[in-house]
C-alpha positions as CSV (number, residue, x, y, z in Angstrom):
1,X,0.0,0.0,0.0
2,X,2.6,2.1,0.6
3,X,4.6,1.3,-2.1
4,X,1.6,2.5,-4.2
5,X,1.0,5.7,-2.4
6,X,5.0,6.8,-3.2
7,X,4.7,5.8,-6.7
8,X,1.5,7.8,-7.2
9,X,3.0,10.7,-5.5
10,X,6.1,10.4,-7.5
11,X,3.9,10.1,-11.1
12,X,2.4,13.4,-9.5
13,X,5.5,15.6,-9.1
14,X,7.3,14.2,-12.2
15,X,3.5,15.4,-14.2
16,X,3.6,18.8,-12.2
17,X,7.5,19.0,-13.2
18,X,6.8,18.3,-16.7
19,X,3.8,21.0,-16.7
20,X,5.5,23.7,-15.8
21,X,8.8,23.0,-18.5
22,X,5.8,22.4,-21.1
23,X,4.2,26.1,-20.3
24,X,7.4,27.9,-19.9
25,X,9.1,26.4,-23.5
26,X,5.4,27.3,-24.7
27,X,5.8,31.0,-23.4
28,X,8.8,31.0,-25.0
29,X,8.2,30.1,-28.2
30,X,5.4,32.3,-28.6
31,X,8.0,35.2,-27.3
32,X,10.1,34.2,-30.1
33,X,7.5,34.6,-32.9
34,X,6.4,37.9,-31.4
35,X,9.4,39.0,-31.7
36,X,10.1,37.5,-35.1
37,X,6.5,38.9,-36.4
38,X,7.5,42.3,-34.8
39,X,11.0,42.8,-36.9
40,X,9.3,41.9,-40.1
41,X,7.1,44.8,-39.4
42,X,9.4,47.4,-37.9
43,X,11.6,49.7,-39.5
44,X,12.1,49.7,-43.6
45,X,9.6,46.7,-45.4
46,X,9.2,46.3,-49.0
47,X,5.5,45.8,-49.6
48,X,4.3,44.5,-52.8
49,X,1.2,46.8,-54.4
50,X,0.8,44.8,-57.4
51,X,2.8,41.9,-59.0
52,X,0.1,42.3,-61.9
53,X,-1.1,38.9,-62.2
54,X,-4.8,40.0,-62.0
55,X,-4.5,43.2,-64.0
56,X,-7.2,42.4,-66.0
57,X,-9.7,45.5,-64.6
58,X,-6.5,48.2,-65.0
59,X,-7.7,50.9,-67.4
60,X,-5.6,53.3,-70.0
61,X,-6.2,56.7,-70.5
62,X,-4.7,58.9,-73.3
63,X,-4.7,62.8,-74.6
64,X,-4.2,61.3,-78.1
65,X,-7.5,60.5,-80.0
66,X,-5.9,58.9,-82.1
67,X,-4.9,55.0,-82.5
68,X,-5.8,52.4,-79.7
69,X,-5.2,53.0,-76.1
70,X,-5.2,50.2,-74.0
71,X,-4.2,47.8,-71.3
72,X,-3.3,44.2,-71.6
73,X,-2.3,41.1,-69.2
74,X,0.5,39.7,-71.1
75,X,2.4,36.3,-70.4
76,X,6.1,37.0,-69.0
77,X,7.9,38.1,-66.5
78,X,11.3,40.5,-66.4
79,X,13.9,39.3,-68.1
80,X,17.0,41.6,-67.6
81,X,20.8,41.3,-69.2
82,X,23.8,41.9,-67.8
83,X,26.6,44.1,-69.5
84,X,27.8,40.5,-71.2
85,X,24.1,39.7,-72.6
86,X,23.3,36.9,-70.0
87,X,20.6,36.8,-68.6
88,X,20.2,37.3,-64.8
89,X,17.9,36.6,-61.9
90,X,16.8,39.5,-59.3
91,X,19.7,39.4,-57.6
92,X,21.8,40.2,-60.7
93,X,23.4,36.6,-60.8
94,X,23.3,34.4,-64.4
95,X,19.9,32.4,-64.4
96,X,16.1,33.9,-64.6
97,X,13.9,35.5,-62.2
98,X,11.9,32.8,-60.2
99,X,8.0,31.6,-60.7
100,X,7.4,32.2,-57.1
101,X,8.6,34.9,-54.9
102,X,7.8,35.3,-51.2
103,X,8.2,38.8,-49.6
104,X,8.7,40.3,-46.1
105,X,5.2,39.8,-45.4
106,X,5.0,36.3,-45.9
107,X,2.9,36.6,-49.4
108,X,3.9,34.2,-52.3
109,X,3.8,36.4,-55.3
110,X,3.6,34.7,-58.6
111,X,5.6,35.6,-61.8
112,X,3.7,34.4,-64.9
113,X,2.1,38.0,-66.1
114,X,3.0,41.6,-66.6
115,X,1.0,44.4,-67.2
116,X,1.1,46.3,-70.9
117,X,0.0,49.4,-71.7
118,X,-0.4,50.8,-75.9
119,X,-1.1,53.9,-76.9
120,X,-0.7,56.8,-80.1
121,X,1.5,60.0,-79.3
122,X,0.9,62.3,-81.8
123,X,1.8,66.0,-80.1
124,X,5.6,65.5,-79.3
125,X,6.2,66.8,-75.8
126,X,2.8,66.7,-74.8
127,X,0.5,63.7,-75.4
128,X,0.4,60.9,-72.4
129,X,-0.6,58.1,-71.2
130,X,-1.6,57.4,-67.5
131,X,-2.8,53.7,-66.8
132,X,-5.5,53.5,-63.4
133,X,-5.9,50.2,-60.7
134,X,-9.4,49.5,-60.4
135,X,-9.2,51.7,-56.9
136,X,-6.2,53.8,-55.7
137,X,-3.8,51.8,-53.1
138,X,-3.8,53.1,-49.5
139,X,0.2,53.1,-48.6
140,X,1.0,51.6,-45.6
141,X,3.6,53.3,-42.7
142,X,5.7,56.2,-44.5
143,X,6.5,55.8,-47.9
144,X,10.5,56.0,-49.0
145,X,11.1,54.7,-52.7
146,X,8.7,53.5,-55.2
147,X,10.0,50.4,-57.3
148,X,8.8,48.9,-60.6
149,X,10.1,46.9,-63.1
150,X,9.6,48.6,-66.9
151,X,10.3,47.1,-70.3
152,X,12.3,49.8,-72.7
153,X,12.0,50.1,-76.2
154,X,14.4,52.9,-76.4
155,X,12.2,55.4,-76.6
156,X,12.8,58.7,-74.5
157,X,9.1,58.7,-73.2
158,X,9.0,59.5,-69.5
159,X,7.3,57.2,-67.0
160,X,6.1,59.3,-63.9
161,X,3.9,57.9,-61.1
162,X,0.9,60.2,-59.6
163,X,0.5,60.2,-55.7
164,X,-2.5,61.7,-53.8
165,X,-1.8,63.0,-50.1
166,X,-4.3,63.2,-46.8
167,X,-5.4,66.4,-48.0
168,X,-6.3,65.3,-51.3
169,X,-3.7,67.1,-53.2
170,X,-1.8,65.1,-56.7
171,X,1.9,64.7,-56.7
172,X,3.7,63.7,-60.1
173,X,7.1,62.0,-59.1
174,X,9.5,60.7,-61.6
175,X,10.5,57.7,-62.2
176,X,12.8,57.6,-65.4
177,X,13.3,57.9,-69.2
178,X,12.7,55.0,-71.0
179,X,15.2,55.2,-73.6
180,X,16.4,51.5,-72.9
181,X,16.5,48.5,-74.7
182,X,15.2,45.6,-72.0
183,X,14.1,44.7,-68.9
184,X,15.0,47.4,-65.9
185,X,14.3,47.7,-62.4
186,X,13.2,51.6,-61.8
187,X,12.8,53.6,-58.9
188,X,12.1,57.1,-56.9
189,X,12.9,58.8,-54.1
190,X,9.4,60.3,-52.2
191,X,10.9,63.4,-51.1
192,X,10.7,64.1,-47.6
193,X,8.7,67.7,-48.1
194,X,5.7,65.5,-49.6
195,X,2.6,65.3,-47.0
196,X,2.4,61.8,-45.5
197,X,1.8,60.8,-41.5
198,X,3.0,63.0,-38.5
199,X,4.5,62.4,-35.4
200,X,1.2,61.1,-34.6
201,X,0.8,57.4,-36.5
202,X,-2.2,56.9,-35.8
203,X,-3.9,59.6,-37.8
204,X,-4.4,57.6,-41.2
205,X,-2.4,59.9,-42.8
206,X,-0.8,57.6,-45.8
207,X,-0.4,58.6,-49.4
208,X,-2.5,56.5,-51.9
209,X,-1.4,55.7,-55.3
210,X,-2.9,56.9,-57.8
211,X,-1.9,55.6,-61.0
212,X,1.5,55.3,-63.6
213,X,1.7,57.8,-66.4
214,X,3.9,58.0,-69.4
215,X,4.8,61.2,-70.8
216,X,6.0,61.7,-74.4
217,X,9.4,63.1,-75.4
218,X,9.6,66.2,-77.2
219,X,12.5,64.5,-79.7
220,X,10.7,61.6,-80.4
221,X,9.1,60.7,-83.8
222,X,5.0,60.1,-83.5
223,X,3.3,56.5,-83.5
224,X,2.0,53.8,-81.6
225,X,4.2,53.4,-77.8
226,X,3.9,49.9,-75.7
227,X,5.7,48.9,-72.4
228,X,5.2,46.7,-70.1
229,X,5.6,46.8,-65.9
230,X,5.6,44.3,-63.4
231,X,6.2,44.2,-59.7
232,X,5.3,47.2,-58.3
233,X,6.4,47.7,-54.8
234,X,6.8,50.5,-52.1
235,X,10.1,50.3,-49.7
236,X,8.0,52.2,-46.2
237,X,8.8,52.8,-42.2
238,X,7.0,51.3,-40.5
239,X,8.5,52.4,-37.1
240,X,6.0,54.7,-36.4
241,X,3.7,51.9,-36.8
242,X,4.0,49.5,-34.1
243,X,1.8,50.3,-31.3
244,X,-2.2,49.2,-31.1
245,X,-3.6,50.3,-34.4
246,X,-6.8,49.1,-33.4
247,X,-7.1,52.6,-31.2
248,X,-6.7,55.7,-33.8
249,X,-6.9,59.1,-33.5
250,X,-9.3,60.2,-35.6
251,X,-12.5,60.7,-33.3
């Protein structure tokens, strides 16, 4: 009987024992992904606004009545050279860019389409293009660089992207000339004097994007213009962005 009574007492602090190293490496791995959740969403992310596999419902607008303006889902992804005429992956090493890419986030982002935009210039220096998203794109945290991947045809068109700030106001920022021949990742710098958050996050201050516009070159000869974009992504801080954003400011 006794016998009994130790072992069952024994089985009783060994299960105790065992509950209390089962909560505490519990605690601690949920720590850990906290933590690992929380860097991924602190400081500089890249966040993806389109990778233009569902561009189907984009729209193109042009100031020339002439010819056909349009947008198109087209099969492809980038597929950029190096100085010897290899072709390289996007991290500028020989091979091609991958089917599949995951981002900061955690999204898997497919690479089977690109978006493609035709269109008549006519008035040199003046006719454009601007293509719209079915809705503008709320911009997360503070935006920093705008990146986009653009297909040249060595033209010296312009391709500009149109921001709209809390207060409603339009900002044109350029991106580049495309007077390249290729595949080229493209980028700009939002200025630091353009309206976007506060010292106060929680204010739902963001920029929202608006849409891409091509401008046309006052050298260039007339006619029908295509180019293609794909994987259109923001770089923003998000420090300011880390408390409760389910409590805002804005009552």
């Amino acid at each position: 009987m006794k016998r009994v009574t130790r072992l069952s007492t024994l089985s009783l602090a060994i299960g105790i024992m065992m509950l209390f190293v089962g909560n505490g490496t519990i605690q601690v791995k949920a720590q850990q992904q906290q933590q690992q959740q929380k860097q991924r969403q602190d400081g500089l992310v890249v966040d993806w606004l389109n990778d233009f596999e569902d561009c189907e419902d984009w729209r193109a607008v042009s100031t020339c009545p002439l010819g056909d303006t349009k947008t198109r889902k087209i099969p492809g992804k980038p597929r950029p050279v190096n100085e010897q005429g290899q072709q390289v992956n996007e991290d500028g090493q020989p091979g091609e860019f991958k089917d599949e890419m995951t981002d900061e986030n955690g999204l898997t982002h497919k690479n089977d389409y690109v978006l493609g935009i035709k269109t008549y210039f006519l008035e040199r220096g003046y006719d454009r293009v601007e293509a719209f998203p079915p809705n503008e794109y709320i911009i997360r945290g503070k935006a920093r660089e705008i990146k986009v991947w653009a297909l040249g045809r060595k033209f010296r068109h312009t391709l500009w992207v149109k921001l709209r700030d809390y207060k409603g106001h339009l900002h044109k920022l350029k991106i580049g000339r495309l007077d390249f021949w290729g595949w080229r990742e493209m980028s700009a710098i939002v200025p630091g004097w353009l309206p976007q958050s506060t010292s106060y996050a929680m204010l739902d201050r963001n920029l929202h994007f608006v849409s891409f516009f091509v401008q046309s070159d006052l050298y260039e000869i007339p006619g029908t213009f295509y180019t293609y974009l794909d994987q259109f992504r923001i770089v923003t801080d998000l420090s300011e962005f880390t408390g409760d954003e389910t409590i805002k400011d804005t009552w």
